[in-house]
C-alpha positions in Angstrom: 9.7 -56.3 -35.2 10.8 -55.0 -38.7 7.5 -54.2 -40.5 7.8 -52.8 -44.5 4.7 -51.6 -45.2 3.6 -52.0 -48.7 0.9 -49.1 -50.2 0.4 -47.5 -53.6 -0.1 -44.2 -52.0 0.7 -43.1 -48.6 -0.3 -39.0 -46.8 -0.1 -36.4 -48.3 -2.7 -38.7 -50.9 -5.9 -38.8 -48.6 -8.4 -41.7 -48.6 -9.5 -44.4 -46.6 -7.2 -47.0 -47.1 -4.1 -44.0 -47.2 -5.4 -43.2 -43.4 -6.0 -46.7 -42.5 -2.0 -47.7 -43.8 -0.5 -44.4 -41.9 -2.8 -44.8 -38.8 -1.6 -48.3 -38.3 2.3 -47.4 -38.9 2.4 -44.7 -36.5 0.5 -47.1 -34.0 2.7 -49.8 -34.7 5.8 -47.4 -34.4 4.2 -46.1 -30.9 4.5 -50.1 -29.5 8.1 -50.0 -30.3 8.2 -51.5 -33.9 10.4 -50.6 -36.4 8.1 -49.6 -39.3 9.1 -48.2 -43.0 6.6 -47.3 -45.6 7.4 -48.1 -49.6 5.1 -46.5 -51.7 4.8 -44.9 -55.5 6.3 -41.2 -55.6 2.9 -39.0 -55.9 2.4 -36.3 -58.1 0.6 -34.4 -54.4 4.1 -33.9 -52.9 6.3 -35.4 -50.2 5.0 -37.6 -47.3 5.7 -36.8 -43.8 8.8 -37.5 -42.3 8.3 -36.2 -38.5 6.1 -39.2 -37.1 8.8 -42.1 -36.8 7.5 -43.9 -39.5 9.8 -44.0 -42.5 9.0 -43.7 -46.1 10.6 -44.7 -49.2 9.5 -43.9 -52.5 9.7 -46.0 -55.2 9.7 -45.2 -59.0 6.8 -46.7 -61.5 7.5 -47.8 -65.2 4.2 -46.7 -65.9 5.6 -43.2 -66.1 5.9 -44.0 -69.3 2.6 -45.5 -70.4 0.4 -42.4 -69.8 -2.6 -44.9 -71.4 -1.9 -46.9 -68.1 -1.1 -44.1 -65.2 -5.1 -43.4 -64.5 -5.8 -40.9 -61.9 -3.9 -37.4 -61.7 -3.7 -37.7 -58.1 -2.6 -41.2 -57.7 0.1 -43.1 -59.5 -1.6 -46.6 -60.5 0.1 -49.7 -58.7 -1.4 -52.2 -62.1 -1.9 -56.0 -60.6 1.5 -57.3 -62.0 5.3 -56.8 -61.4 6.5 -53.5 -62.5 9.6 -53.9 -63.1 10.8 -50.2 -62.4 9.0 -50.8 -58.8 10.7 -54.7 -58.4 13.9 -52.9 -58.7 13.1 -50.0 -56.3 12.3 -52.3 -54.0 15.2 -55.0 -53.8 17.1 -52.0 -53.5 15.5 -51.7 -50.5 15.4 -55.0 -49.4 19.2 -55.3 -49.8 20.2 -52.5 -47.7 16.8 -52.7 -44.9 15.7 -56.4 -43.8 12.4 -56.6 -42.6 10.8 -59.9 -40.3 7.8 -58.8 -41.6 6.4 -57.2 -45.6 2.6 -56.5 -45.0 0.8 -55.5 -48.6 -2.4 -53.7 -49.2 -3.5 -53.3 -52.7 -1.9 -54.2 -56.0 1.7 -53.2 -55.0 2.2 -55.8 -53.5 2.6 -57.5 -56.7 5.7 -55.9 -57.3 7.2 -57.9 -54.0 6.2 -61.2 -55.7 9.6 -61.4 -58.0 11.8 -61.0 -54.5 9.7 -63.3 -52.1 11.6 -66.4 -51.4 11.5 -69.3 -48.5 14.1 -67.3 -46.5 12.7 -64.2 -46.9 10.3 -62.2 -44.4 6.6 -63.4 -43.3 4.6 -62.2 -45.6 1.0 -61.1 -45.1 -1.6 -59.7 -47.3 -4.4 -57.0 -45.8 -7.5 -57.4 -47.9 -9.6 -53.7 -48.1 -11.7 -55.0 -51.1 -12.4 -57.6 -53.4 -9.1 -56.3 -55.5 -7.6 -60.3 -54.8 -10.5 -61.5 -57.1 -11.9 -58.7 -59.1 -10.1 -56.2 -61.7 -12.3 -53.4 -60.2 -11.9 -54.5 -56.7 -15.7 -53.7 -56.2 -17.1 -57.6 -56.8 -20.4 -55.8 -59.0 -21.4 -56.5 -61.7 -24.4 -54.9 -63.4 -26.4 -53.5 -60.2 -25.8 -56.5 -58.4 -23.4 -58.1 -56.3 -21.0 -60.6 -58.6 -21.3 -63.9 -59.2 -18.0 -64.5 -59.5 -14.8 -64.2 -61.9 -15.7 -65.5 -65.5 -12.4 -64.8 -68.4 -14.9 -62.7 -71.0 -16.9 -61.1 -68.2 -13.8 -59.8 -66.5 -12.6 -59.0 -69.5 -15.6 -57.0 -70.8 -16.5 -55.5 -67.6 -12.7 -53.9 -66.5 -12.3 -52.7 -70.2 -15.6 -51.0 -69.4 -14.1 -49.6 -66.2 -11.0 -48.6 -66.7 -11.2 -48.6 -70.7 -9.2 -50.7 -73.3 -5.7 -50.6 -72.4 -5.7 -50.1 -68.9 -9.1 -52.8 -68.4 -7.3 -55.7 -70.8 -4.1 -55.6 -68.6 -5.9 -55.3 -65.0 -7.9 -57.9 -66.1 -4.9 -60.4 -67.3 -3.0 -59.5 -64.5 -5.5 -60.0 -61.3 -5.9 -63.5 -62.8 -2.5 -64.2 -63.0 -1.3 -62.4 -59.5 -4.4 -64.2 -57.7 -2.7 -67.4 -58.0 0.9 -66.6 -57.5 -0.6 -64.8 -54.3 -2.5 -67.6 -53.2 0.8 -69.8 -53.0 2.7 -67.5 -51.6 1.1 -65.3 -48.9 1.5 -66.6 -45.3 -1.7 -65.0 -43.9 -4.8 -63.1 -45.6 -5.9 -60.6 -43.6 -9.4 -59.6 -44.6 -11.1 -56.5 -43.3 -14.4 -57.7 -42.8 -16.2 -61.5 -43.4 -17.6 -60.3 -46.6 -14.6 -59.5 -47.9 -13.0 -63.0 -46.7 -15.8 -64.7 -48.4 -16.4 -62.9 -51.6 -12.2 -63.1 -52.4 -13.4 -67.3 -51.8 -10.2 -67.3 -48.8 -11.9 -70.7 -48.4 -9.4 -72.8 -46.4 -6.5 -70.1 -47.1 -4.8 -69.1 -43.7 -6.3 -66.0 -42.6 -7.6 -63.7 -39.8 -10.1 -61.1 -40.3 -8.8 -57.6 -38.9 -10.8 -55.0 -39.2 -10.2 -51.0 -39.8 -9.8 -49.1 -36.3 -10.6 -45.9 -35.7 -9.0 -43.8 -33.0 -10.0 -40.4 -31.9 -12.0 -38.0 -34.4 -10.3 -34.7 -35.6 -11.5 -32.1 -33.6 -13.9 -29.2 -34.2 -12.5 -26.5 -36.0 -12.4 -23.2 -34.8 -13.5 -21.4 -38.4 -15.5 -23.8 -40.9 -17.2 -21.3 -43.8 -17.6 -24.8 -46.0 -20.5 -25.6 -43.1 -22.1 -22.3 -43.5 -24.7 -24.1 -45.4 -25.5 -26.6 -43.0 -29.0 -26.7 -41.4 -29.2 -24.7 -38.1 -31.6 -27.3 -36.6 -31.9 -31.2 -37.2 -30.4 -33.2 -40.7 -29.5 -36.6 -41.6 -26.3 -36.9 -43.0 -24.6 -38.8 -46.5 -21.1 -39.0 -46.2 -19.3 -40.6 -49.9 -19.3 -39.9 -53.2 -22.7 -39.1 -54.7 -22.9 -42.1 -57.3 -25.8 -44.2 -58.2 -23.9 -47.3 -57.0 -24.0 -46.3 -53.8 -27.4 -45.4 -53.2 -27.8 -41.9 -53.3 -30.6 -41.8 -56.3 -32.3 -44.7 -53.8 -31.9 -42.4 -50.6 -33.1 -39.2 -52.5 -36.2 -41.2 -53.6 -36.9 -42.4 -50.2 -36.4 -39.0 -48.8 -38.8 -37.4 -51.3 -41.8 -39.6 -49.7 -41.3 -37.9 -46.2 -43.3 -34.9 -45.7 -42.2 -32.1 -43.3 -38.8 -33.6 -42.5 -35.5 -32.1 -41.8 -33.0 -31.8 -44.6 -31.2 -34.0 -45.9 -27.2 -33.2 -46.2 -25.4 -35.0 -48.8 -21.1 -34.6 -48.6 -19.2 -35.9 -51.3 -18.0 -35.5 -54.4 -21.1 -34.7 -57.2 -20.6 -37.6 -59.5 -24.6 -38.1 -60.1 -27.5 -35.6 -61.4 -29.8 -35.6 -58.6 -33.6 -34.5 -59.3 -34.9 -31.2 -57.4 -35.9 -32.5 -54.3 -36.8 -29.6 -51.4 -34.7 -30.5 -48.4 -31.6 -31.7 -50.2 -28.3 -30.2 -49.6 -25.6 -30.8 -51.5 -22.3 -29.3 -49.6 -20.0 -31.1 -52.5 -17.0 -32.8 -50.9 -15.3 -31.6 -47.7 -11.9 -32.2 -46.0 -12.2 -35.1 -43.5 -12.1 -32.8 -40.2 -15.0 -30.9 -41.6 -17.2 -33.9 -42.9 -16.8 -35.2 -39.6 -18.0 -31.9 -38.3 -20.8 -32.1 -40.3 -21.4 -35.9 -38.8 -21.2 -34.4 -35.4 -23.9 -31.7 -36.3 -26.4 -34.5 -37.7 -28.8 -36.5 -35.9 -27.8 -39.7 -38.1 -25.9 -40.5 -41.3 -27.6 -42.9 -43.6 -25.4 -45.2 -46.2 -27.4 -46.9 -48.7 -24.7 -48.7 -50.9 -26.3 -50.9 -53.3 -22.5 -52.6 -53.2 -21.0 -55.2 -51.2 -18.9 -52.1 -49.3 -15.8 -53.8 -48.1 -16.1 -52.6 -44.4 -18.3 -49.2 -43.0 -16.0 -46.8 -42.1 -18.3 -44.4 -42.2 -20.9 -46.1 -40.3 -17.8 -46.8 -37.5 -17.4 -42.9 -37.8 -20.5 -42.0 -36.7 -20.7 -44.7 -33.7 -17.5 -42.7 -32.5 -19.2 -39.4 -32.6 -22.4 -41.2 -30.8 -24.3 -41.1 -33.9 -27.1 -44.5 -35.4 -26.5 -45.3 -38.6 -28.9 -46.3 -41.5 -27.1 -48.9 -43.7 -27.8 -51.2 -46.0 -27.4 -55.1 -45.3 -24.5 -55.7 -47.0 -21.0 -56.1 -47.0 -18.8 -55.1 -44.4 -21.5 -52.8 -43.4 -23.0 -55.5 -40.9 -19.6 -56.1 -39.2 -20.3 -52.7 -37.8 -23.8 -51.5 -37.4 -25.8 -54.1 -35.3 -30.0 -54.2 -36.3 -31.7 -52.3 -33.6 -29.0 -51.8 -31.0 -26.5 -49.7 -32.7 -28.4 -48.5 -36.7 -30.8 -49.8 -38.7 -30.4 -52.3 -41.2 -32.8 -51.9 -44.5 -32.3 -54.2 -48.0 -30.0 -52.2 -50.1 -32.0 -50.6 -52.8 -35.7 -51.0 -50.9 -36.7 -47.6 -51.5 -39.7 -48.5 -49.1 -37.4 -49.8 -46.0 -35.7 -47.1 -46.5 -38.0 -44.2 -46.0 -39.3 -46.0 -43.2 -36.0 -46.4 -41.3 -35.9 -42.6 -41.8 -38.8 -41.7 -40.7 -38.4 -44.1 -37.9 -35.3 -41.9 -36.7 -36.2 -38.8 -37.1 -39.2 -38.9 -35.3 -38.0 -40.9 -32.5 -35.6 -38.9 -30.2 -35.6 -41.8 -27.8 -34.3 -44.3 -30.4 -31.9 -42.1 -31.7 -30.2 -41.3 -27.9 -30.4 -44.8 -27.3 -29.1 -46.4 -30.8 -26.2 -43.4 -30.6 -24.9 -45.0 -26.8 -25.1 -48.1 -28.1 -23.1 -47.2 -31.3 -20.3 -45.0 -29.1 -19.6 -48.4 -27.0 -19.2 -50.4 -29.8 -16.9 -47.8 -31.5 -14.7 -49.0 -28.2 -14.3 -52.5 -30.0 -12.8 -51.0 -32.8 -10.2 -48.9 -31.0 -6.4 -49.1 -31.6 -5.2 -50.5 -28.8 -8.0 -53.2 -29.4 -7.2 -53.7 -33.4 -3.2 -53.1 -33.4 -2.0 -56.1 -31.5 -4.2 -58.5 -33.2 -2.2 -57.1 -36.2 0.6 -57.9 -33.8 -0.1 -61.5 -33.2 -1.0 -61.9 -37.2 2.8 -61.1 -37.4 3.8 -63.5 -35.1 1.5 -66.1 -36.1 2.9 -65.3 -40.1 6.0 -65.3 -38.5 5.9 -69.1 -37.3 4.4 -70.2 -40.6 7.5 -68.6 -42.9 9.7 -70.5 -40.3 7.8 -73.7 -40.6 8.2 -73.5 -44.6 11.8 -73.0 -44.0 12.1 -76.5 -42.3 12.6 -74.8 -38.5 9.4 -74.8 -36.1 7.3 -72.2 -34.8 7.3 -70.6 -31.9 
C-alpha cells in the first residue's frame, strides 16, 4: 500500500508521538509499504532521509502570525485549514497518490479541504483527547472533564494557550470535530480511554495502541547519570508538573523513613519542597532516561490526568521493571493490578506511599511483578501492533470503496 503519513512534527523534533509516527513508518516501510511522511518544516533542522521512509515538508501560514506559532521548537499545526499547508499538500497529492492518508494530530485538518469520495481511505490515529478538547488533555480544573461546554472551552484554552492562540484553538476544534466526524473512515484510538472520552460512541473505530520495540542500548560514557544512586531508587520519568503528580509522589515519599532515593527525570517545571532522598537529574535524552529506568528498581507515574496511553509504564515492562501508576487513562491498558504494577487512586497521597513502600521492601514482588511486566511488553511489540494497523487500512480501505458505490473486499 501507499501510506501518507500525516504529523505536525516528524525526527529530528523528539517526543512521544514524533517516535511513535517514525517508528511506525519505518515498520510499515520494512513490510514492503510504500510510506511518505508530510509534515511542517521545523525550526530543529532536516529530517532523515536514509531509512526508506520519505518526507515532505510543507510550509505553514502561521509564519506569519508569530501570536499563533507557540513553541520555538515546534511549528503549531492550529485545528483548522491552513491554507499555506492545504496548498502544500494538494501539491503533493497531485504528483503522489496514496490508497491510504493516516493523520495524527491537528494537521490533519489541513487534508479536510482535498478529501473527496474518490479520494484515499482515510483514517484518524487518536494520541489524546485533541478530537474533543482545545488542550487535548480532557482536564479541567484538577479533575478529569466533564465534557466540551462553548464558554468553558473558551475560557479554559484562552487560559492555556492565551488570547489569540486559545480563542482560535477553541473555535476551530469545534468546528473540525464535526467535519472530522463525517468524514473519517476509521478512528483509531490509542487506548479505551481515549476512545471514550473523544465520545467515538458508534463511530467506526479500532483501538491500536502505541508499540514499543527494542530499548536503546546502554551507552558506553553517560556523565548525565553520574548523579544517580549507586544502590537501589525508584524512578519518575516526565515532566515535573503538578498535573502529573509529582507534588503528590514527593508527599508520599516524604512519609517513608529510611528509603532509597527517589530519582525524578524531566524537565523542572514545578518548585519542589526540600525533601532528603530526592534527586532531581533535570531532563535527559531518551537513551539515557531509559538508562536510568534500567538502573531503578521501579518507576512510579502518578498523573492526576486521564494520560492518553502509558508509554512510560510500557517502557519499564520492556526493561523488566513494575510500575506504580495511577488508575487512570490509558494507564490501565498497560499496567495490570498486581500482576504486572500497582494501581493506586491518582492523587491518594496515602495509596501511594503505601504502594511504595510495598515495593521497595519486597524484592520478591518486585522480581515477580518485573517478569510479569517484560511478557506483557511482548503484546505490545511491532510485529504484534503493525499489522493490526495493516488490517485498519484494509478495513478503511473497503469502507472508502463502499461510499464510492463499489463493494468491499
Amino acid at each position: 500500500m501507499r501510506i501518507l503519513m500525516l504529523a505536525q512534527s516528524y525526527s529530528p523534533v523528539v517526543g512521544g508521538e514524533e517516535r511513535i509516527v517514525e517508528d511506525l513508518s519505518r515498520e510499515l516501510v520494512r513490510r514492503g509499504h510504500e510510506v511518505v511522511v508530510a509534515t511542517l518544516a521545523q525550526p530543529a533542522g532536516e529530517p532523515p532521509r536514509d531509512s526508506g521512509v520519505e518526507v515532505e515538508l510543507l510550509g505553514s501560514g502561521l509564519d506569519r502570525l508569530p501570536g499563533l506559532s507557540g513553541d520555538p521548537e515546534r511549528r503549531y499545526a492550529p485545528p483548522a485549514p491552513d491554507p499555506v499547508t492545504v496548498r502544500d499538500l494538494r501539491r503533493l497529492l497531485q504528483r503522489w497518490r496514496p490508497d491510504v492518508v493516516h493523520g495524527h494530530n491537528w494537521l490533519v485538518d489541513a487534508y479536510l479541504p482535498l478529501d473527496s469520495r474518490d479520494g484515499p481511505a482515510f483514517v484518524l490515529s487518536l494520541h489524546d483527547y485533541s478530537l474533543r478538547c482545545a488542550t487535548k488533555r480532557f482536564f479541567y480544573r484538577g479533575a478529569v472533564c466533564s465534557g466540551p461546554a462553548a464558554r468553558k472551552c473558551l475560557a479554559h484554552a484562552v487560559e492555556h494557550y492565551g488570547a489569540a492562540k486559545g480563542a482560535a484553538t477553541a473555535l476551530g476544534t469545534a468546528v473540525c470535530e464535526r467535519w472530522l466526524r463525517r468524514r473519517v473512515d476509521l478512528f483509531l484510538p490509542v487506548s479505551e480511554a481515549v476512545r471514550e472520552l473523544n465520545s467515538l460512541g458508534t463511530a467506526p473505530s479500532r483501538v491500536i495502541p502505541n508499540f514499543i520495540g527494542e530499548l536503546p542500548p546502554s551507552p558506553a560514557v553517560a556523565p548525565e547519570l553520574e548523579r544517580l544512586p549507586e544502590g537501589p531508587f525508584a524512578l519518575y520519568f516526565g515532566d515535573v508538573t503538578e498535573d502529573k503528580g509529582v507534588g503528590k509522589l514527593v508527599e508520599a515519599y516524604a512519609g517513608l523513613e529510611g528509603a532509597p532515593p527517589l530519582v525524578l527525570v524531566g524537565r523542572p517545571l514545578l518548585e519542589l519542597p526540600a525533601v532528603p532522598g530526592v534527586v532531581a537529574l533535570g531532563r535527559l535524552p531518551h537513551p539515557l532516561a531509559i538508562e536510568a529506568l534500567r538502573r531503578s528498581q521501579f518507576t512510579v507515574a502518578p498523573t492526576l490526568l486521564p494520560e492518553s496511553f502509558g508509554i512510560v509504564a510500557l517502557e519499564a515492562a520492556a526493561a523488566g521493571k513494575p510500575a506504580i501508576v495511577s488508575a487512570i487513562g490509558g494507564l490501565t491498558d498497560v499496567v495490570r493490578d498486581g500482576e504486572t504494577g500497582l494501581l493506586v487512586r491518582p492523587g491518594d497521597v496515602t495509596a501511594l506511599r503505601t504502594a511504595l513502600r510495598r515495593l521497595f521492601a519486597d524484592a520478591e514482588l518486585r522480581q515477580r511483578l518485573g517478569e510479569a511486566a517484560r511478557r506483557r511488553a511482548l503484546e505490545f511489540s511491532p510485529d504484534v501492533v503493525v499489522p493490526q494497523f495493516e488490517a485498519a487500512y484494509r478495513a478503511a480501505l473497503d469502507s472508502r470503496l463502499k461510499k464510492r458505490g463499489g463493494s468491499g473486499r
